[in-house]
C-alpha positions in Angstrom: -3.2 19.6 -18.3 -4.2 16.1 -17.8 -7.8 15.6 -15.7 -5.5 12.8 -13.9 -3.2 15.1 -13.0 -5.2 18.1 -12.0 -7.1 15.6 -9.3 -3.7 14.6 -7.8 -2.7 18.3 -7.3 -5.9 18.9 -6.0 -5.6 16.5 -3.5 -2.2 17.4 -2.5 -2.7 20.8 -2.3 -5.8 20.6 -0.3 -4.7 21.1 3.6 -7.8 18.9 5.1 -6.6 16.0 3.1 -4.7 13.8 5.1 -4.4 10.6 2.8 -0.9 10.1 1.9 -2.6 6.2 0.5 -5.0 7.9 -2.2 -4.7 6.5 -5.4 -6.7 7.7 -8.5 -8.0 6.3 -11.6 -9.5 8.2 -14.5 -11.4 7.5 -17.4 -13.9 9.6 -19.1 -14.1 12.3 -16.4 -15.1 9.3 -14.3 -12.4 9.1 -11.1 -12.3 6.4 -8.7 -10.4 7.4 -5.7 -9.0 4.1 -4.2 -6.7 3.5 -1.0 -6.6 3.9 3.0 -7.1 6.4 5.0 -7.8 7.0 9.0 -11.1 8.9 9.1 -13.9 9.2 7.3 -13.6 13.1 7.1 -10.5 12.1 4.9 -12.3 10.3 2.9 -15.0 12.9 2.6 -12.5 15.8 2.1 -10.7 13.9 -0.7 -14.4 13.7 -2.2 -14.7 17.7 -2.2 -11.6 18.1 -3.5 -11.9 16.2 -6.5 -15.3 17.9 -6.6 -13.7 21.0 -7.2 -11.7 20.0 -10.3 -12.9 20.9 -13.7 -14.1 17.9 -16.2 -14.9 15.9 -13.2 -18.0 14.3 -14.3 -18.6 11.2 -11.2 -16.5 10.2 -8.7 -16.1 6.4 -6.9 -14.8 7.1 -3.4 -13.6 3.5 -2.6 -11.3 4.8 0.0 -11.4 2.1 3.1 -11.7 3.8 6.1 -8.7 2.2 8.6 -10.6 0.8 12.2 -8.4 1.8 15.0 -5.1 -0.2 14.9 -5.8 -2.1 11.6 -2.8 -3.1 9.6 -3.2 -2.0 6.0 -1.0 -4.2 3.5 0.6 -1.1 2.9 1.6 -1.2 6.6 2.5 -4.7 6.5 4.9 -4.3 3.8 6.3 -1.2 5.1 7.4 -3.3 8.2 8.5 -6.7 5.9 10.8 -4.2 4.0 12.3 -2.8 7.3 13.2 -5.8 8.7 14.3 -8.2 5.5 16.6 -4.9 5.1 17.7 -5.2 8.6 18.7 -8.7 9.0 22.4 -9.6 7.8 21.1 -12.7 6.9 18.4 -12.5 4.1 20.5 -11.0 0.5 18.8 -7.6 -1.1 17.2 -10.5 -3.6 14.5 -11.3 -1.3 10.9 -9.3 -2.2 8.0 -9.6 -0.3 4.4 -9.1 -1.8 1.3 -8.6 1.0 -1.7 -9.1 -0.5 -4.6 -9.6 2.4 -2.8 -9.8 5.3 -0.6 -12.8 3.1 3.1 -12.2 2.3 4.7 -13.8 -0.6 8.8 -13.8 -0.6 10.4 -14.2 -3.6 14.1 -14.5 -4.9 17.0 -16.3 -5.2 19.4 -17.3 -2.4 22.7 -18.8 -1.6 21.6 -21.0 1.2 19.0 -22.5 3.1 19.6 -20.9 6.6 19.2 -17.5 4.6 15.6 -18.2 2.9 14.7 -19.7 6.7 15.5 -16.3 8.0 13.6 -14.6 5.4 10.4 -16.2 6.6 11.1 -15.5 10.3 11.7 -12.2 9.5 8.3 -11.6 8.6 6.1 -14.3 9.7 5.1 -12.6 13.4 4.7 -9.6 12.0 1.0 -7.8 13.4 -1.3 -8.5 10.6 0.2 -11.3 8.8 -2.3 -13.7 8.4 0.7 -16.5 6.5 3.5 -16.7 4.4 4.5 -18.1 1.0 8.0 -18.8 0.8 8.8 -19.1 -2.8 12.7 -18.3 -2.6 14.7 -20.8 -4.8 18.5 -21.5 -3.5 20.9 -21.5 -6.1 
């Protein structure tokens, strides 16, 4: 089986890990465990978990421990999904990409009033620190 894939069951079948944002990188027996989570005993029992797999040679715990009532970018594009979905008037086109609290939308639309609604949709969210609108009309 796959070192790559033997750290991912590990650390979804490890009860005291409570990072559903855990993403891994391997290379060489070399993992990198990158993401948020809420405590640092998450991050910590991620760490032992990985530990435990065989052909784990080092491990980079980069996993950003989350202050009390930060917004990830994860959390941030959760919410911009939710509501560019729930407003009649932005088309499925529309994307929106959060990278550092800064959300990109992208797409095509029919008219202006929709791409205006797009960026209201998302601009107050908590945590966005601007937007990019980059939707074209057609």
């Amino acid at each position: 089986m796959e070192l790559g894939v033997m750290v991912r069951d590990a650390l979804n079948g490890d009860p005291a890990v409570h990072g559903h944002e855990i993403g891994v990188a391997v290379e060489d027996g070399v993992v990198t465990l990158i993401g948020n989570v809420d405590t640092l005993r998450d991050a910590v029992a991620a760490e032992r978990a990985v530990k435990r797999v065989e052909g784990v040679r080092s491990i980079a715990n980069v996993l950003h421990v989350k202050a009390l009532n930060e917004r990830t970018d994860t959390d941030i594009a959760r919410e911009a999904l939710h509501r560019l979905r729930n407003n009649v008037a932005v088309p499925l086109s529309v994307q929106a990409v959060v990278r550092d609290g800064y959300v990109t939308l992208d797409g095509t639309v029919s008219w202006m009033h929709q791409r205006a609604a797009a960026e209201n949709a998302v601009r107050y969210l908590s945590g966005v620190k601007g937007v990019a609108n980059q939707i074209l009309v057609a």
